[in-house]
PDB file of N, CA, C and O in Angstrom:
ATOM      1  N   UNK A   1       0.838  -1.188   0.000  1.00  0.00           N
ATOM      2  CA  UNK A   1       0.000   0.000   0.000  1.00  0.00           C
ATOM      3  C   UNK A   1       0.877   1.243   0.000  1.00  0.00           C
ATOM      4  O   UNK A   1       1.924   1.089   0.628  1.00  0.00           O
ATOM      5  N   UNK A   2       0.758   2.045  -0.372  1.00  0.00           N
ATOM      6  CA  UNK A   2       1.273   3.450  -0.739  1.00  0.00           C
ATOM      7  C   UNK A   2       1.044   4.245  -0.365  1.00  0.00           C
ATOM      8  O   UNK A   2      -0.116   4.592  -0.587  1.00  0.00           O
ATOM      9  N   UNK A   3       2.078   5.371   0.655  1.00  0.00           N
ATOM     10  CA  UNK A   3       2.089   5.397   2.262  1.00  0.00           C
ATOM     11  C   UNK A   3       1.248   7.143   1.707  1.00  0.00           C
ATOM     12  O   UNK A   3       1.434   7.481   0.538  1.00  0.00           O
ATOM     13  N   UNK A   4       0.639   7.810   2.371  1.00  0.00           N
ATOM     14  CA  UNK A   4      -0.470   9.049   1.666  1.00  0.00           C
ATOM     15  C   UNK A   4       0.803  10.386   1.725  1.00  0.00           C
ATOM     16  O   UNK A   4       1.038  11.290   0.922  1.00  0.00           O
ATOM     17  N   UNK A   5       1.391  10.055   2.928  1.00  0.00           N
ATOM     18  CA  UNK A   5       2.690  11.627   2.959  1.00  0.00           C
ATOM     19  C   UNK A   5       3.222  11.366   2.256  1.00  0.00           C
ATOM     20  O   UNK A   5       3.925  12.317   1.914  1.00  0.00           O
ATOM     21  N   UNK A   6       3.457  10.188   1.463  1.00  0.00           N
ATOM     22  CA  UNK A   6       4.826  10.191   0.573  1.00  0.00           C
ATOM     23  C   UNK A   6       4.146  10.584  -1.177  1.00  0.00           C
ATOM     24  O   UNK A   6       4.825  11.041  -2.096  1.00  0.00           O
ATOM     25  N   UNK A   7       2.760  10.265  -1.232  1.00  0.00           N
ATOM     26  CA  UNK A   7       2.400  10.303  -2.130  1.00  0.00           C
ATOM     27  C   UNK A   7       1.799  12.253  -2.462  1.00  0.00           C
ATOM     28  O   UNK A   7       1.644  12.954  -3.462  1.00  0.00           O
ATOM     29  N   UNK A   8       1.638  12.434  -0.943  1.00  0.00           N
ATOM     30  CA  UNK A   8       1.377  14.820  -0.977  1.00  0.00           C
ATOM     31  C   UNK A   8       3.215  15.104  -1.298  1.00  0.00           C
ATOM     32  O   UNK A   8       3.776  15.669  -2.237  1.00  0.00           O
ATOM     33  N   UNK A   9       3.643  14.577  -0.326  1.00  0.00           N
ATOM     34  CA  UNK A   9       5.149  14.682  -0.196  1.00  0.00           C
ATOM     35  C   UNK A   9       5.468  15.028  -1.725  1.00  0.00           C
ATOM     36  O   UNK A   9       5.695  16.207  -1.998  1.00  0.00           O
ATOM     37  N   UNK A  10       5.497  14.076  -2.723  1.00  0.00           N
ATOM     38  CA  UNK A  10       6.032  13.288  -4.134  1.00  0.00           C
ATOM     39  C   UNK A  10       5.141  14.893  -5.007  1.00  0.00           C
ATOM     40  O   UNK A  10       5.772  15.659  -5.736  1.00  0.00           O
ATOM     41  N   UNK A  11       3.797  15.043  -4.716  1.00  0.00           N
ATOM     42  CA  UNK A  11       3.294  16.120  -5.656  1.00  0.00           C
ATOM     43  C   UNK A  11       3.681  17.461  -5.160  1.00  0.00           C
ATOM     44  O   UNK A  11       4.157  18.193  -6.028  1.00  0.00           O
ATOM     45  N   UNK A  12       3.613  17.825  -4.280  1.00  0.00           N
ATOM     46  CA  UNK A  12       4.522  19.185  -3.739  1.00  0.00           C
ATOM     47  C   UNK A  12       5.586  19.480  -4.066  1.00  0.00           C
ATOM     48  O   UNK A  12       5.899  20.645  -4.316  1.00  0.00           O
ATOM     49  N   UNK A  13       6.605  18.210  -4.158  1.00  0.00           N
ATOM     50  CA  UNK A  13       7.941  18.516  -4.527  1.00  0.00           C
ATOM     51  C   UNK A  13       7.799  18.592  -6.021  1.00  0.00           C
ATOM     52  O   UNK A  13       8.015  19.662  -6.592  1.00  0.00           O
ATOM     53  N   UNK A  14       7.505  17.693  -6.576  1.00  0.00           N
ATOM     54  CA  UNK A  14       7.512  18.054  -8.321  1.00  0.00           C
ATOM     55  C   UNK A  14       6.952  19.690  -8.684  1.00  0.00           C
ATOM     56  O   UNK A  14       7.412  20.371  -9.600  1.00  0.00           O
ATOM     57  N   UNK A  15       5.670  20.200  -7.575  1.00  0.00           N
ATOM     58  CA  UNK A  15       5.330  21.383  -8.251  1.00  0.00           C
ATOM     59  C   UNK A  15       6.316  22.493  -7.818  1.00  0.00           C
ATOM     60  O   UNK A  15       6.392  23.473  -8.559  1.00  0.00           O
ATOM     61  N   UNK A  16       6.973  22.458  -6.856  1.00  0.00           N
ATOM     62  CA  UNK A  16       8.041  23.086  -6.505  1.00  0.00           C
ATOM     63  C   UNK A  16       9.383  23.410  -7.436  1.00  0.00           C
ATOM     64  O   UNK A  16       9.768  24.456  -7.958  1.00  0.00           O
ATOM     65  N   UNK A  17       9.718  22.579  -7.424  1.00  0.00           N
ATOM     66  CA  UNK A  17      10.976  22.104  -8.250  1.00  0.00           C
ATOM     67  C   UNK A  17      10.452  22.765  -9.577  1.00  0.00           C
ATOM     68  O   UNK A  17      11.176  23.701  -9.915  1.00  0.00           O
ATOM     69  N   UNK A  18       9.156  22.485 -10.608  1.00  0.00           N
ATOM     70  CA  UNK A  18       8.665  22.876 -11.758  1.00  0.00           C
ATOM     71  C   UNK A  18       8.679  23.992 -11.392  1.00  0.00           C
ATOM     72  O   UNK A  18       9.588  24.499 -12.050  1.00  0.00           O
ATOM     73  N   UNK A  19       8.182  24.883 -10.635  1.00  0.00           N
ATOM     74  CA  UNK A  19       8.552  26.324 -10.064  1.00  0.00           C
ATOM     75  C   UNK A  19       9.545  26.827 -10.128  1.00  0.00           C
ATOM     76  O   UNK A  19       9.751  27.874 -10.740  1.00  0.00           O
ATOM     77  N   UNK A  20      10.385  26.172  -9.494  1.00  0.00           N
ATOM     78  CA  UNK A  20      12.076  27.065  -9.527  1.00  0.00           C
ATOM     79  C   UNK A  20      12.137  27.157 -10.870  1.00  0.00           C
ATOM     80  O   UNK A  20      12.075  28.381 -10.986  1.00  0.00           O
ATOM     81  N   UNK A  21      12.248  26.555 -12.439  1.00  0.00           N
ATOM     82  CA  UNK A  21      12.774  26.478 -13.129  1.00  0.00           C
ATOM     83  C   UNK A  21      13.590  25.267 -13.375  1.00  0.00           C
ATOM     84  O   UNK A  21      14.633  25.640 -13.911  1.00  0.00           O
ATOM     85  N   UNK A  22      13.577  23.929 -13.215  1.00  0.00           N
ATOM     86  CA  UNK A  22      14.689  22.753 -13.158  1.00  0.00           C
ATOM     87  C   UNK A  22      15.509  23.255 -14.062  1.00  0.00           C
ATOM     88  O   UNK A  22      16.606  23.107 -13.525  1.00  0.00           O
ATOM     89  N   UNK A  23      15.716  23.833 -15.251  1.00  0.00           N
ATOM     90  CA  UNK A  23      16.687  23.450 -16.664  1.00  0.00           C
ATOM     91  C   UNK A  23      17.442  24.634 -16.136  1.00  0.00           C
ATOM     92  O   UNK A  23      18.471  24.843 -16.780  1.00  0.00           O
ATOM     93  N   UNK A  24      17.220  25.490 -15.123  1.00  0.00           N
ATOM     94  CA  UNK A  24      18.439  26.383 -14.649  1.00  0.00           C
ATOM     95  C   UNK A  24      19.255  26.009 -13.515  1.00  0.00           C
ATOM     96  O   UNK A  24      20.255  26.618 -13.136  1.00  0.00           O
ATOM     97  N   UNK A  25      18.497  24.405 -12.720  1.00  0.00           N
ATOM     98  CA  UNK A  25      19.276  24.241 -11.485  1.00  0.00           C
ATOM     99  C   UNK A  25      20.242  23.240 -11.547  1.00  0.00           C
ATOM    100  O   UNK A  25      19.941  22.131 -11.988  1.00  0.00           O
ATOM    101  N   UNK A  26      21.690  23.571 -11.046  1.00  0.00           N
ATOM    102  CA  UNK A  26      22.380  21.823 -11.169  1.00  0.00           C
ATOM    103  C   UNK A  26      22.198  21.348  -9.837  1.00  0.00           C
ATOM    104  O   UNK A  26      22.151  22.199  -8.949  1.00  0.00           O
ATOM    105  N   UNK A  27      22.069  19.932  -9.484  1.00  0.00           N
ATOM    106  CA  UNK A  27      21.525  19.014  -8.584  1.00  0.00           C
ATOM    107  C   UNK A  27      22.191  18.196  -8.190  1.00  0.00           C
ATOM    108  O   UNK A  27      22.412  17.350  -9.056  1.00  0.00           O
ATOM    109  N   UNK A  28      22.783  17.952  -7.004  1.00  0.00           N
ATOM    110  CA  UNK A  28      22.989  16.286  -6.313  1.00  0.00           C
ATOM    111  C   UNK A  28      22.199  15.824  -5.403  1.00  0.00           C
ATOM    112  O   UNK A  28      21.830  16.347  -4.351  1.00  0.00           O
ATOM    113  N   UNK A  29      21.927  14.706  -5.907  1.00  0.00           N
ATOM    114  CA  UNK A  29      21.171  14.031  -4.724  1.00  0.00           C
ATOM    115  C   UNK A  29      21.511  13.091  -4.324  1.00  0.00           C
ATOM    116  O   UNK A  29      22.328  12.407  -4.939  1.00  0.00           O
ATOM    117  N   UNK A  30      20.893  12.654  -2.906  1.00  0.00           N
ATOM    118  CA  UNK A  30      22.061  11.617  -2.045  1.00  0.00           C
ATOM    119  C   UNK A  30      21.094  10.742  -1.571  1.00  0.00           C
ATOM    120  O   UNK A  30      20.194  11.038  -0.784  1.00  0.00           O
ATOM    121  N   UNK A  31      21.296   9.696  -2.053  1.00  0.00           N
ATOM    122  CA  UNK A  31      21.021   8.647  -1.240  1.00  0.00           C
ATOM    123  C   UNK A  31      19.774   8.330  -2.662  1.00  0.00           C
ATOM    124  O   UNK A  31      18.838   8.613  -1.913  1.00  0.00           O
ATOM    125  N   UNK A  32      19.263   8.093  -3.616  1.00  0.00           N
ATOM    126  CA  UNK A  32      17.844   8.590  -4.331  1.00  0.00           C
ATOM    127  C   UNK A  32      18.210   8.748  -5.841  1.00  0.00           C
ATOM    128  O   UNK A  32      19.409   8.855  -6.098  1.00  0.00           O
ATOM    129  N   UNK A  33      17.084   8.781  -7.128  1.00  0.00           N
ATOM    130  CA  UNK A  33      17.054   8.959  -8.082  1.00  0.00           C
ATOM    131  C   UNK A  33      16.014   9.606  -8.480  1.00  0.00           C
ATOM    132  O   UNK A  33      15.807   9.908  -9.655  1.00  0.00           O
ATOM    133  N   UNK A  34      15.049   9.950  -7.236  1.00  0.00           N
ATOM    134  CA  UNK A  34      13.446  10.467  -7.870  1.00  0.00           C
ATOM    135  C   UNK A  34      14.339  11.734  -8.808  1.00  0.00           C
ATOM    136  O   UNK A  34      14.177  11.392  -9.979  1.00  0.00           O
ATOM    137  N   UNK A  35      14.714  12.298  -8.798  1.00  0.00           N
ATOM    138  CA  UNK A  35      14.907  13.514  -9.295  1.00  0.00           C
ATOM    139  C   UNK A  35      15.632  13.519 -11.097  1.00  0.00           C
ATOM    140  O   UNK A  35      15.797  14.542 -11.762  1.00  0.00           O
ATOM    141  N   UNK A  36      15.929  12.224 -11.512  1.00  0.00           N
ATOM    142  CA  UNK A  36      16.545  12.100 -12.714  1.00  0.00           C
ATOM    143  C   UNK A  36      15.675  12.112 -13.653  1.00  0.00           C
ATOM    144  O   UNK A  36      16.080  12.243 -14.808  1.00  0.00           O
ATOM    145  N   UNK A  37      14.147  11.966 -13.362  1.00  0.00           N
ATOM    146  CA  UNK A  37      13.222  12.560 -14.748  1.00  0.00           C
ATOM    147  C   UNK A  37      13.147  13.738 -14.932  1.00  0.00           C
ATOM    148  O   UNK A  37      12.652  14.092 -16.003  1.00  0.00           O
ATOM    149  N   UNK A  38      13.684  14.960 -13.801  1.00  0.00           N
ATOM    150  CA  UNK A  38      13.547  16.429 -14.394  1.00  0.00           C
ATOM    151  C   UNK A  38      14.419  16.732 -15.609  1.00  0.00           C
ATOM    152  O   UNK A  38      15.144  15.886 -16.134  1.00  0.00           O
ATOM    153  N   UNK A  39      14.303  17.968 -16.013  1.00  0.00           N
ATOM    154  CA  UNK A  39      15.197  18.314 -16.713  1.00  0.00           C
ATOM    155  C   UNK A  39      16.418  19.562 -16.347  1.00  0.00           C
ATOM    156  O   UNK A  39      16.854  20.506 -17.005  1.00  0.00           O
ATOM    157  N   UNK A  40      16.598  19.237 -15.491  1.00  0.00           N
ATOM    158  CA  UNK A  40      17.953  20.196 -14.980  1.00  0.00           C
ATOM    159  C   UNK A  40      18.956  19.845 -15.632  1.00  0.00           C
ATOM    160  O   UNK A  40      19.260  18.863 -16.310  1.00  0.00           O
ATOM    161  N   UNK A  41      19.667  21.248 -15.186  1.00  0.00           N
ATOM    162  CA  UNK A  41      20.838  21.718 -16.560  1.00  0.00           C
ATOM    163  C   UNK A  41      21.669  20.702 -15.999  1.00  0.00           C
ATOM    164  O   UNK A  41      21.880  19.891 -16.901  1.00  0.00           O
ATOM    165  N   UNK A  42      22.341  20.293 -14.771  1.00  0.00           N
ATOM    166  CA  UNK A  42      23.039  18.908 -14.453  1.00  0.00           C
ATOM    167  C   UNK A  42      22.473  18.172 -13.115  1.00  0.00           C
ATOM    168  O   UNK A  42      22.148  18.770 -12.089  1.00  0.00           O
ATOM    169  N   UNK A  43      22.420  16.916 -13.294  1.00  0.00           N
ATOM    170  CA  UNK A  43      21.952  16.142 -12.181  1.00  0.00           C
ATOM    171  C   UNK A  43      23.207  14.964 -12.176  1.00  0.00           C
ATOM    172  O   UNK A  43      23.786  14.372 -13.087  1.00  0.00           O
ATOM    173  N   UNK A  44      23.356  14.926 -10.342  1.00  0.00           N
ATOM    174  CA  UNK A  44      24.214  13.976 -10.007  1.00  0.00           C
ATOM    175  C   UNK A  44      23.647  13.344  -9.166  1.00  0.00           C
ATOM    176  O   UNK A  44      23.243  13.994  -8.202  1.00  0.00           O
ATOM    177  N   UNK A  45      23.351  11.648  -9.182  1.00  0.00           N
ATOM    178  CA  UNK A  45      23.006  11.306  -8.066  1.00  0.00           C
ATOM    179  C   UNK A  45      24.056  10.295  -7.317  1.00  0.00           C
ATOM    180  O   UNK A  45      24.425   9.429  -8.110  1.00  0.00           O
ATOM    181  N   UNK A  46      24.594  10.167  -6.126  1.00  0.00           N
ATOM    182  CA  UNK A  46      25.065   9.961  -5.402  1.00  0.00           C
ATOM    183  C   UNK A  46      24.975   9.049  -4.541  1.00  0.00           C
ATOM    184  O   UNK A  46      24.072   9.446  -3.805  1.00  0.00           O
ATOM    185  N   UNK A  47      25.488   7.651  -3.991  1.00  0.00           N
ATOM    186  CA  UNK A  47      25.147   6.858  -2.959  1.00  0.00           C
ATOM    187  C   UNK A  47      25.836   7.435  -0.929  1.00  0.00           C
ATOM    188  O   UNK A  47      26.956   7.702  -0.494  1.00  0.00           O
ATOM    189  N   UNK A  48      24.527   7.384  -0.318  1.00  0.00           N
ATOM    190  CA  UNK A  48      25.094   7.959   1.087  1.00  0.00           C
ATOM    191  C   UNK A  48      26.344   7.235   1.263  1.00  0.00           C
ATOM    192  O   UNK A  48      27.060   8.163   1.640  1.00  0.00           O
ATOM    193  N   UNK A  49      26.875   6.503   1.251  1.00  0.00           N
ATOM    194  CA  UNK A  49      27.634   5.126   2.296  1.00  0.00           C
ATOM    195  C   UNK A  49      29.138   5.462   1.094  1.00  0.00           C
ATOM    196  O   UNK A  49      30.289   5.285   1.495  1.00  0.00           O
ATOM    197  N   UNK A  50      28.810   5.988  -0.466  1.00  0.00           N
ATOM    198  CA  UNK A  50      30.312   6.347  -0.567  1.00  0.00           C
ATOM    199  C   UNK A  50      30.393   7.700  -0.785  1.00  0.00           C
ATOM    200  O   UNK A  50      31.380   8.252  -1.272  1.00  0.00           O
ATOM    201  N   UNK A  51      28.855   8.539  -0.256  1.00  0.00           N
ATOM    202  CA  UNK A  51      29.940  10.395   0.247  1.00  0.00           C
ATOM    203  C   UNK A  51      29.182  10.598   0.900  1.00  0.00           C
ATOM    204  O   UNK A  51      27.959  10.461   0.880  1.00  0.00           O
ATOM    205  N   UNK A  52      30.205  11.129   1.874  1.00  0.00           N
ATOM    206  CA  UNK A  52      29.755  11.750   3.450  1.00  0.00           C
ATOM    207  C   UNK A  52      29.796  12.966   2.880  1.00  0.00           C
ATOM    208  O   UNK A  52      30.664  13.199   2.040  1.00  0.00           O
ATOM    209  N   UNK A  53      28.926  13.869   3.222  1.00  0.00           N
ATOM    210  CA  UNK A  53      28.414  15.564   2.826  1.00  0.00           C
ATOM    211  C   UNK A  53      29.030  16.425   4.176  1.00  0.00           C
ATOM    212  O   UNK A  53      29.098  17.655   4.165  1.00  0.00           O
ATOM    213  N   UNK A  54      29.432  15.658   5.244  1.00  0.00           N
ATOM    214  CA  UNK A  54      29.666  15.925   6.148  1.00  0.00           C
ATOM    215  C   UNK A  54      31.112  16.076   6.214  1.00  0.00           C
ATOM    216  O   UNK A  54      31.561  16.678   7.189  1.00  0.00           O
ATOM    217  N   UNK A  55      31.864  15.653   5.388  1.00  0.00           N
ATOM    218  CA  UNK A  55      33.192  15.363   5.452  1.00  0.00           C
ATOM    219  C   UNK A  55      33.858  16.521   4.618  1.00  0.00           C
ATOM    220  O   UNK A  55      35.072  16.649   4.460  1.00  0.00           O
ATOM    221  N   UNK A  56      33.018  17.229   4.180  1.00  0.00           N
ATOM    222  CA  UNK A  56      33.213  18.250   2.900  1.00  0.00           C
ATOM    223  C   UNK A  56      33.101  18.322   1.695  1.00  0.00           C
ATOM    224  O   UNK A  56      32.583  17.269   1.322  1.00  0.00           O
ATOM    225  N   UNK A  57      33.339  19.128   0.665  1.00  0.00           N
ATOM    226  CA  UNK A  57      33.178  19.140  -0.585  1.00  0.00           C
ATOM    227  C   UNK A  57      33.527  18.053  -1.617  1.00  0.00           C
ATOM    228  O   UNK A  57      34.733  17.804  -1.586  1.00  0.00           O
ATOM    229  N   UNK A  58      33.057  17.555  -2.239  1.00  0.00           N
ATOM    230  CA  UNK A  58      33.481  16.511  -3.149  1.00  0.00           C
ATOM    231  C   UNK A  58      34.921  16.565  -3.851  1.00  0.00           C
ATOM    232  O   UNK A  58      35.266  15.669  -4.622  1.00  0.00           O
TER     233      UNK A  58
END
């Protein structure tokens, strides 16, 4: 079953994101791939366990 916050969660963020403009933002995301159907000018997605964000800049 398909949890209801994740599913407001999932439409808020898409109308958001379509808001900013995606094709002007570059992106990493950590831990995730929802974000590789936009069309931003660059998308990186990233696994937590090989970069710590905490450790500093890539």
């Amino acid at each position: 079953m398909r949890s209801l916050n994740r599913v407001v969660m999932q439409k808020a963020s898409r109308d958001w994101i379509t808001s900013l403009g995606p094709e002007k933002l570059d992106v990493l995301e950590l831990s995730g791939k929802w974000g590789e159907g936009f069309p931003f000018r660059s998308y990186l997605a990233l696994n937590r366990w090989k970069f710590d964000p905490c450790k500093g800049p890539m």
